[in-house]
C-alpha positions in Angstrom: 26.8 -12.5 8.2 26.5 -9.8 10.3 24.3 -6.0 9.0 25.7 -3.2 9.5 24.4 -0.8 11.6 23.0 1.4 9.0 21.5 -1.7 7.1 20.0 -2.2 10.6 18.8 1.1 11.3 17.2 1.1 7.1 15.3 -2.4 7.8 13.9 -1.6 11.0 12.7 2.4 8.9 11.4 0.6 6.3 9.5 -1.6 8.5 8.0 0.9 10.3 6.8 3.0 7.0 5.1 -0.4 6.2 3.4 -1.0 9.4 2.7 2.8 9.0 1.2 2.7 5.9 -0.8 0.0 6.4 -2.9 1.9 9.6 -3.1 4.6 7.4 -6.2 3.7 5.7 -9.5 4.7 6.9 -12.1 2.6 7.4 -15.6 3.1 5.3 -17.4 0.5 6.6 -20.9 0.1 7.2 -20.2 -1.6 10.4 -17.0 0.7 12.1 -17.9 3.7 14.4 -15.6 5.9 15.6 -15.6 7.1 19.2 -17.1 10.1 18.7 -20.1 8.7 16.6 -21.0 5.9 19.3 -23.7 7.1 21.3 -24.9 10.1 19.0 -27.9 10.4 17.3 -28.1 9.4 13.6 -30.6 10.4 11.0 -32.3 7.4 9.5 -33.6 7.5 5.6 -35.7 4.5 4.0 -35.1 3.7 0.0 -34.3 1.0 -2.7 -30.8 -0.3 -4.2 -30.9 1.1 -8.1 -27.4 0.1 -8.9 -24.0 -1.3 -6.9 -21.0 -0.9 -8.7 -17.4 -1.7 -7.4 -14.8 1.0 -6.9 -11.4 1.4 -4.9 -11.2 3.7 -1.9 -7.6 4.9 -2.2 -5.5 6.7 -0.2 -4.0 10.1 -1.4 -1.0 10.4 1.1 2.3 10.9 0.2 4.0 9.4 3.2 4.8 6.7 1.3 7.2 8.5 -1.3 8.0 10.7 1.2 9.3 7.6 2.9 10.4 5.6 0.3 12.6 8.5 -1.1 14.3 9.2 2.4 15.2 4.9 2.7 16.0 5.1 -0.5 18.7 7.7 -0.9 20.1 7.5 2.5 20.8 3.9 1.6 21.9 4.1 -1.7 24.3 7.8 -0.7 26.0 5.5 1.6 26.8 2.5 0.4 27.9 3.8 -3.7 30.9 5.9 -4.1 32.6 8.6 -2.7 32.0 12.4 -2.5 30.0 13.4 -5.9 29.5 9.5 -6.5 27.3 9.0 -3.5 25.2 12.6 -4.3 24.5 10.6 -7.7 23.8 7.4 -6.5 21.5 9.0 -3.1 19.8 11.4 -5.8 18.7 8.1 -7.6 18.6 5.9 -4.7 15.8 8.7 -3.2 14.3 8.5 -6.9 13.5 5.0 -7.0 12.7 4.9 -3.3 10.2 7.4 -3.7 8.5 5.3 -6.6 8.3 1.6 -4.3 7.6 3.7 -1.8 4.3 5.3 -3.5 3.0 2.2 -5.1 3.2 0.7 -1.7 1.5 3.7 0.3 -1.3 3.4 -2.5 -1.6 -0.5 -2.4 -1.5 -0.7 1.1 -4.2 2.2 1.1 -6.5 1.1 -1.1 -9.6 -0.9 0.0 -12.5 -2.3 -2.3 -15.3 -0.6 -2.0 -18.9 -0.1 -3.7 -20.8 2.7 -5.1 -24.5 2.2 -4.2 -26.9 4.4 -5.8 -30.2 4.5 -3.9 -33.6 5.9 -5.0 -35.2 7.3 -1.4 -39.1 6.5 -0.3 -38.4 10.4 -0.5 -37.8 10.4 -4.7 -34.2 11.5 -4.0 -31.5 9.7 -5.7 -28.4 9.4 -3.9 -24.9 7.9 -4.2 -22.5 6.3 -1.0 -19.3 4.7 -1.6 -18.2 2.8 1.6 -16.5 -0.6 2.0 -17.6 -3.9 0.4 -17.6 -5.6 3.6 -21.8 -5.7 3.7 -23.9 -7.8 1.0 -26.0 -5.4 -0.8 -28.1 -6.1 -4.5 -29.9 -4.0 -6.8 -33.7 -3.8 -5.6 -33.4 -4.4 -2.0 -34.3 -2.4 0.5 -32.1 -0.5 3.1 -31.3 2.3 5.7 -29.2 5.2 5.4 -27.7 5.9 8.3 -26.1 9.8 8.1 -24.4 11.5 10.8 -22.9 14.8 9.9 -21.1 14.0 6.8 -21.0 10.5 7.5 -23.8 8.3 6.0 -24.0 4.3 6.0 -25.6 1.9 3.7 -27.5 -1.0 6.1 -29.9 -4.0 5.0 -33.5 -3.3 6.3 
């Protein structure tokens, strides 16, 4: 069976919006740079692991309703009744887009993560969240790596 062009056209939207929402997340590694901090000097603190707990980093973009409610009440407008019936159905078609369409953007958006609190060589106790892609415990020691607002939790 053949889709119509509009099916078509609502598949290949909705594929995009995924592959969309799924580069929207930003990375909060320990071990991403971006372009402009390769090659730029870093300030470099010594100190001790008090506590790791895990946490979500989470997206708060709305592209995904936004999305979601556009796919949704284009698709349902025109394919449910005539005239008033198809402003009803598009109206809840963009409704219940716009739902899938956010618990998508958020789960496709939302990376584990840890909270580390550190207690510097300097006595200053801090807190970094960034992404649980680097082994760290309570007691040992590391780097903080900062860079403008950007600061990284490394293994010594």
């Amino acid at each position: 069976m053949l889709l119509k062009p509009h099916f078509r056209l609502l598949s290949a939207v909705g594929m995009g919006l995924i592959a969309l929402l799924s580069g929207c997340a930003s990375d909060r590694s320990a071990n991403v740079y971006t372009p402009s901090e390769a090659m730029s000097e870093s300030r470099v603190r010594t100190g001790v692991i008090e506590s790791v707990r895990p946490v979500k980093i989470q997206s708060d973009s709305d592209l995904g309703k936004i999305m979601g409610a556009v796919i949704g009440g284009v698709a349902a407008g025109g394919n449910i009744g005539k005239g008033k019936g198809s402003i009803v159905s598009g109206t809840i078609g963009a409704a219940v887009g716009g739902g899938a369409g956010n618990a998508i953007g958020k789960q496709a958006n939302s990376k584990d993560a840890l909270e580390i609190v550190l207690q510097m060589d300097s006595g200053e106790v801090i807190s970094i969240v960034q992404e649980a892609d680097v082994p760290l415990a309570v007691g040992q020691k590391v780097r903080v790596i900062s860079q403008g607002r950007t600061s990284r939790v490394v293994p010594r």
